[in-house]
C-alpha positions as CSV (number, residue, x, y, z in Angstrom):
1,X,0.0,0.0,0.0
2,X,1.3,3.5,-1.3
3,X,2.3,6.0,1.9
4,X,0.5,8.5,-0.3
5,X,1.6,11.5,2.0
6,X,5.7,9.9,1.7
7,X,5.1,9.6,-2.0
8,X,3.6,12.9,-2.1
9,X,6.4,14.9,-0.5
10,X,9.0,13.4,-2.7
11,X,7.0,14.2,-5.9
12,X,6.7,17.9,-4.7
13,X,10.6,17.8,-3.7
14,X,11.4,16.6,-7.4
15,X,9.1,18.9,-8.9
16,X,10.1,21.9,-7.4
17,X,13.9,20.8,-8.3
18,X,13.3,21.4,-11.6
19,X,14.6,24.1,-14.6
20,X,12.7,27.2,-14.5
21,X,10.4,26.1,-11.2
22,X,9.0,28.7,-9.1
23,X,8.7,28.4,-5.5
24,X,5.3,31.7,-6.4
25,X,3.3,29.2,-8.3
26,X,2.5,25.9,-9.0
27,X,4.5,23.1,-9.1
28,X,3.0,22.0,-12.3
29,X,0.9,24.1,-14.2
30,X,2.9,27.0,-13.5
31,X,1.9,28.9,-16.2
32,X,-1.8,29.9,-17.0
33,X,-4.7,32.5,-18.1
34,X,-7.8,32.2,-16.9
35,X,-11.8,33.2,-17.6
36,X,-14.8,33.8,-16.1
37,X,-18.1,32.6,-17.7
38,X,-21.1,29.8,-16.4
39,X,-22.4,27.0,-17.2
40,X,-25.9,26.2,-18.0
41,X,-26.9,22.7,-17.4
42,X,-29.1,20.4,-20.3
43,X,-30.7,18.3,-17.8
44,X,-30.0,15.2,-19.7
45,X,-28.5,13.5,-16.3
46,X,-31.6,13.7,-14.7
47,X,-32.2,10.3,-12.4
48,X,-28.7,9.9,-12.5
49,X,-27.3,12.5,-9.9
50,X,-28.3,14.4,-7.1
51,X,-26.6,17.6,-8.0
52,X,-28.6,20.2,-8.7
53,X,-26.0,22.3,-10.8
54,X,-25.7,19.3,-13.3
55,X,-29.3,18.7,-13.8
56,X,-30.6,22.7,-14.4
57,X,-29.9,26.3,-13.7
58,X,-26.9,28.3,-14.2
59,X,-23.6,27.7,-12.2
60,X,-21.0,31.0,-12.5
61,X,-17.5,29.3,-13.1
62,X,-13.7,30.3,-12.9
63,X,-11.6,28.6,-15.6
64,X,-8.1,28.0,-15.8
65,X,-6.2,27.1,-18.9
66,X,-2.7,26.1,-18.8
67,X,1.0,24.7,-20.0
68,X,1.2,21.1,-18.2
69,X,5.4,22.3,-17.0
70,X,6.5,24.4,-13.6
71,X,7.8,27.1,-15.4
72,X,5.6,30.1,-15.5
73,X,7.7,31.3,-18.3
74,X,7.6,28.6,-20.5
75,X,6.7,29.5,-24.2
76,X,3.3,28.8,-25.6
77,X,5.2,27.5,-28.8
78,X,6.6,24.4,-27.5
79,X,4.6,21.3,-28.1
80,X,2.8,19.8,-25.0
81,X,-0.5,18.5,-24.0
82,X,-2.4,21.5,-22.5
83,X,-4.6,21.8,-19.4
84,X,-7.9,23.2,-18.3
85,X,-9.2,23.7,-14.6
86,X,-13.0,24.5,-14.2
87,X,-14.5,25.9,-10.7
88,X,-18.1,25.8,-10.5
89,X,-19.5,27.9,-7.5
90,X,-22.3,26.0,-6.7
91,X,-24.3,26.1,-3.6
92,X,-23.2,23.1,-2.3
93,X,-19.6,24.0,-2.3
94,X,-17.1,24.3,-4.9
95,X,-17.4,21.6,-7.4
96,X,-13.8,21.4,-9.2
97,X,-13.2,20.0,-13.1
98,X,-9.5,19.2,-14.3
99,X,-8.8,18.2,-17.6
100,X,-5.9,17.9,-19.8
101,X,-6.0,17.4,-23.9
102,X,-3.7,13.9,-23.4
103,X,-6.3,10.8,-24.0
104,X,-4.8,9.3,-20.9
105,X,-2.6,9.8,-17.7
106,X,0.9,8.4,-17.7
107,X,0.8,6.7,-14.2
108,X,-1.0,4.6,-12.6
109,X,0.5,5.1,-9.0
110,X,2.5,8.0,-7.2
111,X,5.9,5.5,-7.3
112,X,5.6,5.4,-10.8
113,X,5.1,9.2,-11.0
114,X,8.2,9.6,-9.4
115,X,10.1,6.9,-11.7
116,X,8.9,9.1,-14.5
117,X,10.5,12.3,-13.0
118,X,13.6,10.7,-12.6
119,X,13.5,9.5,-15.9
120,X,12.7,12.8,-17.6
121,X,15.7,14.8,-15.3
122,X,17.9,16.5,-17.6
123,X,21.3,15.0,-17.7
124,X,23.8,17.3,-15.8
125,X,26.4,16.8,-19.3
126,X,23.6,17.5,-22.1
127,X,20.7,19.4,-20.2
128,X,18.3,17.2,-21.9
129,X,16.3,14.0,-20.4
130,X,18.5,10.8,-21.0
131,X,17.1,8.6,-23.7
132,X,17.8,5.6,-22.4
133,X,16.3,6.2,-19.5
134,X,13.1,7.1,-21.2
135,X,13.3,4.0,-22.9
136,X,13.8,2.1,-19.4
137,X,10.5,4.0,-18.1
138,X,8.6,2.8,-21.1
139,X,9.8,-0.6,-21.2
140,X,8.7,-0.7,-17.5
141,X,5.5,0.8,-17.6
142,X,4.0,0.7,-21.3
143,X,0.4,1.9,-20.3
144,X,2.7,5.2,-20.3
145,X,3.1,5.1,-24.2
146,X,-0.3,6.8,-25.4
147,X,0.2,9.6,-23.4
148,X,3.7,10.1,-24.1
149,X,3.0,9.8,-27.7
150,X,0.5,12.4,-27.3
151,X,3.1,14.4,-26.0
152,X,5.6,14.2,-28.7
153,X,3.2,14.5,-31.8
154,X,0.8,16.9,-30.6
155,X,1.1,19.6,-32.6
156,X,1.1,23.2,-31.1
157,X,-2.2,24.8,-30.6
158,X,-3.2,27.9,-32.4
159,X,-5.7,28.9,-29.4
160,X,-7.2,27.2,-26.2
161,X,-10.0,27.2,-27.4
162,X,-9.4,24.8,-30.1
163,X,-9.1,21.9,-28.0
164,X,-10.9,18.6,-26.2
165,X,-9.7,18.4,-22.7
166,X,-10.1,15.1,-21.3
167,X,-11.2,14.3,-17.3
168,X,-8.6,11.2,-17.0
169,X,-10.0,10.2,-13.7
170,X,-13.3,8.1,-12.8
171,X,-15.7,9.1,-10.9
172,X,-19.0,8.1,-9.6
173,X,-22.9,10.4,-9.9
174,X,-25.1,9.6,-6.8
175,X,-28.7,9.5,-7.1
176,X,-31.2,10.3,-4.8
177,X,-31.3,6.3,-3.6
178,X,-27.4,6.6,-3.5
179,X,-26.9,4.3,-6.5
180,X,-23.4,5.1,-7.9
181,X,-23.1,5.2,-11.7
182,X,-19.6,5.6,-12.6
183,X,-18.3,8.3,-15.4
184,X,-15.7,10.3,-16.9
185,X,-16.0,13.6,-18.6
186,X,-14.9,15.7,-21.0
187,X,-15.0,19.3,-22.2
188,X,-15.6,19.9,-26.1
189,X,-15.0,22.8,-28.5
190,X,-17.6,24.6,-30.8
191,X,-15.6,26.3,-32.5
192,X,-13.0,25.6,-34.8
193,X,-9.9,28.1,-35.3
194,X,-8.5,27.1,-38.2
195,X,-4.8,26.2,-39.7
196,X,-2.2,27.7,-37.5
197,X,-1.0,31.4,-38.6
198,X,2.6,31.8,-40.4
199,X,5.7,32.4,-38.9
200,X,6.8,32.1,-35.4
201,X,4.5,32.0,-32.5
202,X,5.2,34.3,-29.8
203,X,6.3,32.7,-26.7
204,X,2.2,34.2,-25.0
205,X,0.5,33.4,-28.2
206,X,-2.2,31.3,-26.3
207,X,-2.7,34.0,-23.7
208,X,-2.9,36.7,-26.2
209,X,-5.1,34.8,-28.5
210,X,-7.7,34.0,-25.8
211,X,-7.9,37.6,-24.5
212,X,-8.5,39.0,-28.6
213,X,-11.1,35.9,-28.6
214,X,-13.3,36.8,-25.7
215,X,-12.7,40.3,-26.2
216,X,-14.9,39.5,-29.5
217,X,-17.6,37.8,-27.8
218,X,-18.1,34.6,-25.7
219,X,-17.2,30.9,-26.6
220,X,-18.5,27.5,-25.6
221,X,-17.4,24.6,-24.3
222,X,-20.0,21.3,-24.1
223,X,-19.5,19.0,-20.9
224,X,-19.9,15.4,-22.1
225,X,-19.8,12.4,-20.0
226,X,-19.5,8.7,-21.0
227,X,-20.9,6.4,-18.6
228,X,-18.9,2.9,-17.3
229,X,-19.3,-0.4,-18.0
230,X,-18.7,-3.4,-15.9
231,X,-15.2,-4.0,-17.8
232,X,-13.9,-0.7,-17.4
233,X,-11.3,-0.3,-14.9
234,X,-12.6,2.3,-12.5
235,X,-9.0,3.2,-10.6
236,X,-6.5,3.5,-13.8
237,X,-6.2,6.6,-15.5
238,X,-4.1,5.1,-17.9
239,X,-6.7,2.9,-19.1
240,X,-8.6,4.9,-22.3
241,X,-12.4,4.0,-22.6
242,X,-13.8,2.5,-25.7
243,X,-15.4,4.8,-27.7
244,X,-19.5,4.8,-26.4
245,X,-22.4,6.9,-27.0
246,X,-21.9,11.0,-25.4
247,X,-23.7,12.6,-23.0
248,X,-24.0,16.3,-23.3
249,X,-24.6,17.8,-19.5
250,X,-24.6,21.3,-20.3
251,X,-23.1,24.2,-22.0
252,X,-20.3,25.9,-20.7
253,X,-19.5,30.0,-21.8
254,X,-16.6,31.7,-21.1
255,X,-17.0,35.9,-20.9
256,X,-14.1,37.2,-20.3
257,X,-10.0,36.9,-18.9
258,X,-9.6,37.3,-15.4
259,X,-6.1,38.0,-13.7
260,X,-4.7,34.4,-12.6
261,X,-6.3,33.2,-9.6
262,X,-3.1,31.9,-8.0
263,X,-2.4,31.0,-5.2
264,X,-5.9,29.0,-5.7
265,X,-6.4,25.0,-5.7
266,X,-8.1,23.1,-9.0
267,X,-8.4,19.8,-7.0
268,X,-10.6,17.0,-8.7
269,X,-10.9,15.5,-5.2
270,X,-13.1,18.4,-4.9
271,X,-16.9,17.3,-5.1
272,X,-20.4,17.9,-4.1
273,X,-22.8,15.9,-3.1
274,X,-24.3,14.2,-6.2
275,X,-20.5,13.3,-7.3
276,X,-18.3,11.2,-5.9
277,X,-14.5,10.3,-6.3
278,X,-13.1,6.9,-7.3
279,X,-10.5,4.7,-5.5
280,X,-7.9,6.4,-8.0
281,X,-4.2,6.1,-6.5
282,X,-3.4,9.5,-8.6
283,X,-6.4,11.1,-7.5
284,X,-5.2,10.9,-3.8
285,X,-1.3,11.8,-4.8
286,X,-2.5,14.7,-6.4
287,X,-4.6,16.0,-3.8
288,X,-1.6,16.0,-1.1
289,X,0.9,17.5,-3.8
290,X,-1.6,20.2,-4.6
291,X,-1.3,20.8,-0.9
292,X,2.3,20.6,-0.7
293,X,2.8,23.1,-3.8
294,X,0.0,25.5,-2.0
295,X,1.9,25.7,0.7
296,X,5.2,26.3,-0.8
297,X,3.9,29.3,-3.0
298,X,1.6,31.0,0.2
299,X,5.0,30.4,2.9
């Protein structure tokens, strides 16, 4: 059994070790913009959960989008998977959405994580990760390899808005009889920005193109959730679900760019009643390094 506190600590150590961290902000997903905007639910979960923000009415939410690394100044131009962080205020408490555009997580369990750190340290003589060693982390843990590959070909966004961001973990909707449905999400684009421009992309490109975007007028996201099966695995974000039938929950509009709410938490461990969390390993790491880095950036 993982000492997910132990394994936590070490993570955050390794984390914060790394080039261009900053003990200000987070320890990943340093760098960020971030929205204001609501989202307007379809009511198509109805019977399925008890919360009320996911079956009607409008729920005010704070979105974060964000470059995966701990550098705040990394440039937008590099290739990487992308994140986005959604707060809904509801009044139940704070009901918290993280997604990433990868199809899957590259862990299954905190001791792994910190094998892939390792793995990924630059090498003191070349300042680049070791290839071998990459190889090594692969050949140990292959349900890393869709991920990673998502990593290396992805090509570089034109705007935030452009992408799917996928909710990697499982979790469960609670009725009103407390029967537990399991599901995981994900947040889709309607629109569609076209070919990337010419030339070089500055290194805020995503930042700046966001703020023209909403500037113009709002955008959507749709929040659709795919429902589990008995052969799904429930506790392995690694594991990518077949392809099933969508469910849109709702529509969700963004308004306009708000100054980056640091030092604030976008915890998926954070639920309402209506929504529960799975037995996820990483879901329980990530909830004490989210801590950790908190800590570190408020000290």
């Amino acid at each position: 059994m993982t000492d997910v506190e132990a394994t936590a600590q070490t993570i955050h150590d390794l984390l914060r070790m790394a080039p261009g961290a900053s003990d200000r902000h987070r320890a990943l997903h340093a760098k960020g913009i971030a929205a204001s905007g609501r989202f307007v639910a379809s009511g198509a979960l109805s019977g399925l959960t008890s919360a009320a923000h996911l079956l009607s009415g409008s729920t005010e939410a704070i979105v974060r989008f964000s470059h995966p690394g701990g550098d705040p100044k990394v440039s937008d131009a590099l290739p990487s998977g992308r994140g986005m962080a959604v707060k809904l205020a509801t009044a139940d408490g704070s009901h918290q959405l993280v997604a990433v555009s990868s199809p899957s997580f590259l862990v299954r369990d905190g001791e792994a994580f910190i094998d892939l750190i390792l793995a990924r340290a630059p090498d003191p003589e070349t300042g680049v990760p070791d290839p071998a060693k990459i190889g090594a982390f692969v050949a140990a843990h292959p349900e890393a390899l869709p991920a990673i590959e998502y990593a290396m070909t992805a090509p570089v966004p034109t705007s935030y808005a452009e992408l799917t961001y996928n909710g990697l973990h499982t979790f469960f909707f609670v009725d009103k009889n407390v029967k537990r449905t399991p599901f995981r999400f994900r947040f889709v684009p309607t629109v569609d920005v076209g070919d990337a421009p010419d030339g070089d992309l500055d290194v805020d490109h995503l930042a700046t193109e966001l703020e023209a975007r909403l500037a113009s007028g709002p955008i959507d996201f749709i929040l659709q959730v795919v429902l589990g099966t008995d052969d799904d695995p429930i506790d392995d974000p690694t594991a990518i679900w077949s392809e099933r039938p969508t469910i849109d929950v709702g529509a969700l509009t963004l308004e306009a760019v708000i100054p980056d709410p640091e030092p604030v938490i976008f915890d998926p461990n954070n639920v309402v009643p209506g929504v529960e969390v799975s037995d996820d390993e990483i879901l329980a790491v990530r909830k004490a390094v989210y801590g950790l880095s908190y800590a570190r950036r408020t000290s």
